[in-house]
SEMAR-519555 format. One line per 2 residues: number of its first residue (from 0); their letters; for each residue y, x, z of N, C-alpha, C, O. Coordinates in nm, 3 decimals, decimal comma. Atoms other than C-alpha are relative to their C-alpha. Example, Ala and Ser with C-alpha at 12.3 -4.5 7.8 and 13.67 -1.06 7.14 Angstrom:
REM SEMAR-519555
0	as	-0,119:0,089:0,000:-0,450:1,230:0,780:0,120:0,090:0,000:0,118:0,194:0,066; -0,119:-0,082:-0,006:-0,106:1,367:0,714:0,109:-0,077:0,073:0,220:-0,026:0,090
This chain:
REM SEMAR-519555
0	xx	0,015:-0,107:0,095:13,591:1,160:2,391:0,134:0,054:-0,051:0,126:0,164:-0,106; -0,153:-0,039:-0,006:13,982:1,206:2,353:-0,004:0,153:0,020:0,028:0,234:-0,067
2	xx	-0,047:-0,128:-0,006:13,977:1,519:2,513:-0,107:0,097:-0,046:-0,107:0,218:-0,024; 0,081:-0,117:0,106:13,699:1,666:2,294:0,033:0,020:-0,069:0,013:0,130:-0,121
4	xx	-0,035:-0,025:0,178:13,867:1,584:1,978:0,129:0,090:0,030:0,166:0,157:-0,066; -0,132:-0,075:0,008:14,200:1,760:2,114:-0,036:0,139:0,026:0,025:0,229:-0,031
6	xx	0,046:-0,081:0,078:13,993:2,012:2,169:-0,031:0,058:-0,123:0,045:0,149:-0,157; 0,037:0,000:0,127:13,859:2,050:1,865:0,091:0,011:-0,075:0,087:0,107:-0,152
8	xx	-0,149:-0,047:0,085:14,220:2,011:1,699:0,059:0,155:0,051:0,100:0,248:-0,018; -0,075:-0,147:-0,036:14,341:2,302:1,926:-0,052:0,119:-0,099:0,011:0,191:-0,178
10	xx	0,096:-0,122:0,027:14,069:2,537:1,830:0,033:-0,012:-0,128:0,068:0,095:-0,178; -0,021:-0,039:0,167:14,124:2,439:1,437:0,145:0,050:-0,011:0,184:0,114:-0,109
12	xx	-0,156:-0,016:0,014:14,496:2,478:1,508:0,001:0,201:-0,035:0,031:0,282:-0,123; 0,001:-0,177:-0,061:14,438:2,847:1,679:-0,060:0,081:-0,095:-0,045:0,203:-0,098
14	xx	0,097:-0,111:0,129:14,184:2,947:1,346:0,117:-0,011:-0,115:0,130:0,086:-0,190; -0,071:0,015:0,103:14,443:2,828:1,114:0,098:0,105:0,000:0,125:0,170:-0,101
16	xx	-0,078:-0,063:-0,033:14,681:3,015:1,272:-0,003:0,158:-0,036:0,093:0,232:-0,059; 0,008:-0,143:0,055:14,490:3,356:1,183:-0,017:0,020:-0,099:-0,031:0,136:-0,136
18	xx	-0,027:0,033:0,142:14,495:3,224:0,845:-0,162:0,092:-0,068:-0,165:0,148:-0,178; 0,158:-0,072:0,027:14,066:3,382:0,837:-0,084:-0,108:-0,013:-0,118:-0,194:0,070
20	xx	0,090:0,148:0,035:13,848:3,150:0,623:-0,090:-0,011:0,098:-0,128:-0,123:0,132; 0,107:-0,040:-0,093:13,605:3,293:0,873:0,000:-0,094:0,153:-0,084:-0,171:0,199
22	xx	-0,065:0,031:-0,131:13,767:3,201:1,196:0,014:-0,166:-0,025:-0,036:-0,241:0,058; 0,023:0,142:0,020:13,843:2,826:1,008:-0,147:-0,083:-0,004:-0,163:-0,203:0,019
24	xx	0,117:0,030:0,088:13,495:2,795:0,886:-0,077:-0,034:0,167:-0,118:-0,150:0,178; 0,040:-0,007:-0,176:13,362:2,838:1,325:0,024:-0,137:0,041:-0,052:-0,190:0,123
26	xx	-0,066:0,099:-0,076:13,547:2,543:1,394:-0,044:-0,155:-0,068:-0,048:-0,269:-0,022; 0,061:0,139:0,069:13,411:2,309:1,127:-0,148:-0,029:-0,002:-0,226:0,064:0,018
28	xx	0,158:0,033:0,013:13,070:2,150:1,094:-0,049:0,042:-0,123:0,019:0,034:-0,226; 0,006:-0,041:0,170:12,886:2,283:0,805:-0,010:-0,110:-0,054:-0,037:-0,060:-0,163
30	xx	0,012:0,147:0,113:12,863:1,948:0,622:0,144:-0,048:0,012:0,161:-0,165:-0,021; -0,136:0,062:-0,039:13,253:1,908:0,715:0,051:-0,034:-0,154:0,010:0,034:-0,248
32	xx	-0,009:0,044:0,100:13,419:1,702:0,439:0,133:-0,037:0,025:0,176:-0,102:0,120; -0,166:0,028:-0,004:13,807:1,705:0,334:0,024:-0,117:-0,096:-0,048:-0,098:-0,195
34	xx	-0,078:0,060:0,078:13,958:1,450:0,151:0,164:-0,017:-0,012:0,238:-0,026:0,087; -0,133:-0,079:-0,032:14,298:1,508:0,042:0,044:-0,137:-0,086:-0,028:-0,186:-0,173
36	xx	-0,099:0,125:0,087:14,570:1,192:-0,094:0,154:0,124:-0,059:0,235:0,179:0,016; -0,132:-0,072:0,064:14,850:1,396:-0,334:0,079:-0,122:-0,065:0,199:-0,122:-0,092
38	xx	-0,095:0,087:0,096:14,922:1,069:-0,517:0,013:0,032:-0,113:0,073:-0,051:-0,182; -0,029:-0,042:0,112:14,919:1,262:-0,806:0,117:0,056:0,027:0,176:0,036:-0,079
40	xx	-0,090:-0,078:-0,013:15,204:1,456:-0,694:0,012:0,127:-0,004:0,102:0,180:-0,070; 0,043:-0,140:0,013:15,092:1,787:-0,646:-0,154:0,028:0,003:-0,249:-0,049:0,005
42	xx	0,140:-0,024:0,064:14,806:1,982:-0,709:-0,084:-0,020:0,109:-0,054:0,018:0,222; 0,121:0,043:-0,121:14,506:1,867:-0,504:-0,150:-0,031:-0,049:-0,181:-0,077:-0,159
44	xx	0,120:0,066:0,078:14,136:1,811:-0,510:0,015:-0,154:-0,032:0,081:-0,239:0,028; -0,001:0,175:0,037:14,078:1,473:-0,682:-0,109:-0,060:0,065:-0,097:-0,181:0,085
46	xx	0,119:0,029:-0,068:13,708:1,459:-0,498:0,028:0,061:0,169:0,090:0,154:0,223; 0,087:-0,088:-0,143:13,581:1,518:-0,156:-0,004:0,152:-0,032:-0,041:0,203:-0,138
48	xx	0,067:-0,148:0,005:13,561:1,884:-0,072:-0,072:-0,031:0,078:-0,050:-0,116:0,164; 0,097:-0,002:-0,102:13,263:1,935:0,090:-0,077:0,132:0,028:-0,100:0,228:-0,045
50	xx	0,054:-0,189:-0,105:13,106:2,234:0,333:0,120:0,040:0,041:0,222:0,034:-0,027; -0,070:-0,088:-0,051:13,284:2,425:0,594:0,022:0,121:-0,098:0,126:0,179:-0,068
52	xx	-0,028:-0,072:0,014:13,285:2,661:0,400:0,171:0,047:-0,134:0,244:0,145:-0,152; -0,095:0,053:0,081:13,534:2,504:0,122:0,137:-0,058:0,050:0,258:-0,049:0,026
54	xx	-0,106:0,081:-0,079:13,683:2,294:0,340:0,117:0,107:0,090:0,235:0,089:0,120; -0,130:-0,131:-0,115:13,841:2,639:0,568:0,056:0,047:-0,155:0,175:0,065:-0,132
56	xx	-0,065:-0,025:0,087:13,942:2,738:0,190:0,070:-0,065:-0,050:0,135:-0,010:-0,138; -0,088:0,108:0,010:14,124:2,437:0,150:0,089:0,004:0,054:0,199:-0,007:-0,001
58	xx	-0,118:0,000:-0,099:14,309:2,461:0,463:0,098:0,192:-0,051:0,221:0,202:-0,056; -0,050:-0,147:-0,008:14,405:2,865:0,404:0,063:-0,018:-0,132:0,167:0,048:-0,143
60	xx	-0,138:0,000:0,084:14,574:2,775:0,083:0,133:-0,064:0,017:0,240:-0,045:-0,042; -0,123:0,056:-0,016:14,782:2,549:0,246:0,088:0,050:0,097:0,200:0,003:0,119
62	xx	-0,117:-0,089:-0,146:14,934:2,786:0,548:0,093:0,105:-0,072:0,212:0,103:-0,040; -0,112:-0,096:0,030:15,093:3,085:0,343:0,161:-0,051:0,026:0,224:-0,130:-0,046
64	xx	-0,155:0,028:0,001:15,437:3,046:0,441:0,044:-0,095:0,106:0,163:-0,094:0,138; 0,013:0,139:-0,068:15,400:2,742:0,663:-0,034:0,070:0,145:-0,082:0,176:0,183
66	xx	-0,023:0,047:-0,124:15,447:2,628:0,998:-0,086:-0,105:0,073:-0,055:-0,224:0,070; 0,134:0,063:-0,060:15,138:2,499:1,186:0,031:-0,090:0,148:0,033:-0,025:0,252
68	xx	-0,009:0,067:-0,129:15,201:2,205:1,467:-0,105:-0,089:0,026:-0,157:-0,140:-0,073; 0,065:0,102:-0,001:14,968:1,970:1,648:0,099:-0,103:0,091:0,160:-0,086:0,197
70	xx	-0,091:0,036:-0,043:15,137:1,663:1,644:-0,136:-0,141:0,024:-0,259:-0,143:0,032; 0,072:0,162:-0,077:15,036:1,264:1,748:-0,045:-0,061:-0,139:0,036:-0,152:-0,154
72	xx	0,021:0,150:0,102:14,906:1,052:1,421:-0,065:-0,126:-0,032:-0,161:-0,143:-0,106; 0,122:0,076:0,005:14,798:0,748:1,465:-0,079:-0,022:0,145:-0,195:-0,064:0,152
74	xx	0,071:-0,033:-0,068:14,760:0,807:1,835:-0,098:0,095:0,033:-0,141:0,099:0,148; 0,063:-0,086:-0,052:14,546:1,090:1,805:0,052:0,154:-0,055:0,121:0,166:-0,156
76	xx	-0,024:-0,193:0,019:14,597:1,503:1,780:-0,012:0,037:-0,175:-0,094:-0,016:-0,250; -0,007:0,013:0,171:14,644:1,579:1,413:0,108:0,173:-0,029:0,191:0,229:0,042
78	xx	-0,096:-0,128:0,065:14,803:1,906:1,208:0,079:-0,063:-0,063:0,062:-0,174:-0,115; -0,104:0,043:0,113:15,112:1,889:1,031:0,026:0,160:-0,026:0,016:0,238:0,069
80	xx	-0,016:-0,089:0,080:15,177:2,168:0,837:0,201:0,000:-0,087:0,240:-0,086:-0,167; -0,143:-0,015:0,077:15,597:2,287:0,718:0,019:0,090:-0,075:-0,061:0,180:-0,099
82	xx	-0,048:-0,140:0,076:15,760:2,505:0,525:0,156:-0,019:0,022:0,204:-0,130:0,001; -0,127:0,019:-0,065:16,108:2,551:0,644:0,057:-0,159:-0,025:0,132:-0,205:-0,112
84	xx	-0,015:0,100:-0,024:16,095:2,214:0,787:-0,030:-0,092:-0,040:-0,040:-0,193:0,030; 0,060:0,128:0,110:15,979:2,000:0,510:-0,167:-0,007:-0,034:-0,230:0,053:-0,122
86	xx	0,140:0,033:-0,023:15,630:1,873:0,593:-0,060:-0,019:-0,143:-0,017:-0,102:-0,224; 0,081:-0,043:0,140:15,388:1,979:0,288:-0,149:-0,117:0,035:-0,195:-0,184:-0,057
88	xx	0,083:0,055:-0,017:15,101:1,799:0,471:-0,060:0,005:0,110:-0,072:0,113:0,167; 0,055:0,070:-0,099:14,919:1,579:0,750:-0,106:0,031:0,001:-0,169:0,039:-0,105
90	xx	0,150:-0,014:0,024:14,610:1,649:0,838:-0,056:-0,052:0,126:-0,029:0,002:0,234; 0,037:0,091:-0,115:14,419:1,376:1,068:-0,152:0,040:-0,002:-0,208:0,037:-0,112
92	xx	0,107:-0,065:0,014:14,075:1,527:1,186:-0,088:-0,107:0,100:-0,068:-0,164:0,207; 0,147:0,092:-0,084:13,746:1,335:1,287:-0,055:0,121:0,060:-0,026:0,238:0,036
94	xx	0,047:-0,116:-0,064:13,545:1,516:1,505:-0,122:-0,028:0,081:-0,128:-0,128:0,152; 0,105:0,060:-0,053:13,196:1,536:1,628:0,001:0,103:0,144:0,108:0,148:0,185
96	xx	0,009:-0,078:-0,115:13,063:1,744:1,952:0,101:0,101:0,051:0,147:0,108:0,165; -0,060:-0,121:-0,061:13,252:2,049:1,952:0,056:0,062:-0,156:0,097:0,178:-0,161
98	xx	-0,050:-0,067:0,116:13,357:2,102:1,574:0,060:-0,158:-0,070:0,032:-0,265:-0,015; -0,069:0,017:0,110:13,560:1,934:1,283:-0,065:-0,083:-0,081:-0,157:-0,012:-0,123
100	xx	0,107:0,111:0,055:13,377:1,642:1,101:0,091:-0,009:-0,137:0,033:0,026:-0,240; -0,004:0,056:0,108:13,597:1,536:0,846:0,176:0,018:0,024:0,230:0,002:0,134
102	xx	-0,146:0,015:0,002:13,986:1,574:0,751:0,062:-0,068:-0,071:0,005:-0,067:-0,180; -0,049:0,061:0,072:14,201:1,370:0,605:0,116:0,049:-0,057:0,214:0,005:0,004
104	xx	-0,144:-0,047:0,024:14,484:1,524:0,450:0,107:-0,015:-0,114:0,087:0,030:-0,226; -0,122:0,090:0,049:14,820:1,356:0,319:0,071:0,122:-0,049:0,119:0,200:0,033
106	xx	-0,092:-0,078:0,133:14,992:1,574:0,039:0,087:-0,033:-0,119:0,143:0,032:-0,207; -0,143:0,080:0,110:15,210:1,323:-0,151:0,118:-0,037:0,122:0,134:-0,098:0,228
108	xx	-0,138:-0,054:-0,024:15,526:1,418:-0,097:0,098:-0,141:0,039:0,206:-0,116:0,092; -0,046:0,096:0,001:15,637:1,048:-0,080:-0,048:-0,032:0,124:0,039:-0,082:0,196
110	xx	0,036:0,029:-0,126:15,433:1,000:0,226:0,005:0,091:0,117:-0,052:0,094:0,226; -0,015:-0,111:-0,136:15,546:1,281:0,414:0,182:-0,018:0,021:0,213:0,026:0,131
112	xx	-0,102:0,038:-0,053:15,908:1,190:0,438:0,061:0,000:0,139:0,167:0,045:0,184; -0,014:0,042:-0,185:15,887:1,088:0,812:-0,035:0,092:0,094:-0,033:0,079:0,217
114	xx	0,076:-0,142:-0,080:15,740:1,425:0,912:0,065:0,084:-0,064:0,003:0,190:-0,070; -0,109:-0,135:0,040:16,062:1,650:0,729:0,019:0,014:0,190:-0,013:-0,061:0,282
116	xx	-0,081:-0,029:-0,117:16,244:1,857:1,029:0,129:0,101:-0,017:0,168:0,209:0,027; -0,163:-0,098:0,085:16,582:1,939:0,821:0,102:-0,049:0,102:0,220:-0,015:0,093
């Protein structure tokens, strides 16, 4: 199933990329569910988001300005997200058939260290 889920990352990569909740929202499952770690560092949900339809509004606040890669985490296909170079946030994606199950996404600034590119 490897090369479904890298699927599946591409395609969220390629919606992110047109920065259209619309185009994000295609790619996720409707019951898709984010959970986001800030650490209390920056502003973030404190719960589960839940629905595609929240969840692509989640991701589209975090691209303005930013630099969209799919990189390795953990062994598998994953977003990282920059802003001239300094990784804002990880995003490790579960994935069912052909869409977006569940994201995990790392937004304390303390745990993104290892993913700057100054």
């Amino acid at each position: 199933m490897p090369r479904v889920h890298d699927e599946v990352v591409r395609r969220l990569a390629a919606a992110c990329r047109t920065g259209e909740v619309i185009a994000i929202e295609a790619v996720l499952d409707p019951d898709a569910v984010a959970v986001c770690d800030s650490g209390g560092r920056v502003p973030a949900p404190i719960r589960p988001v839940q629905g595609a339809a929240k969840v692509a509004r989640l991701l589209v606040a975090l691209l303005p300005g930013a630099d969209l890669t799919i990189e390795s985490v953990n062994g598998r296909a994953s977003l990282v997200i920059r802003r001239s170079g300094t990784a804002v946030a990880v995003i490790a994606v579960s994935c069912g058939e052909e869409r977006a199950t569940a994201l995990w996404v790392v937004l304390n600034p303390a745990k993104l260290r290892g993913w700057h590119r100054n």
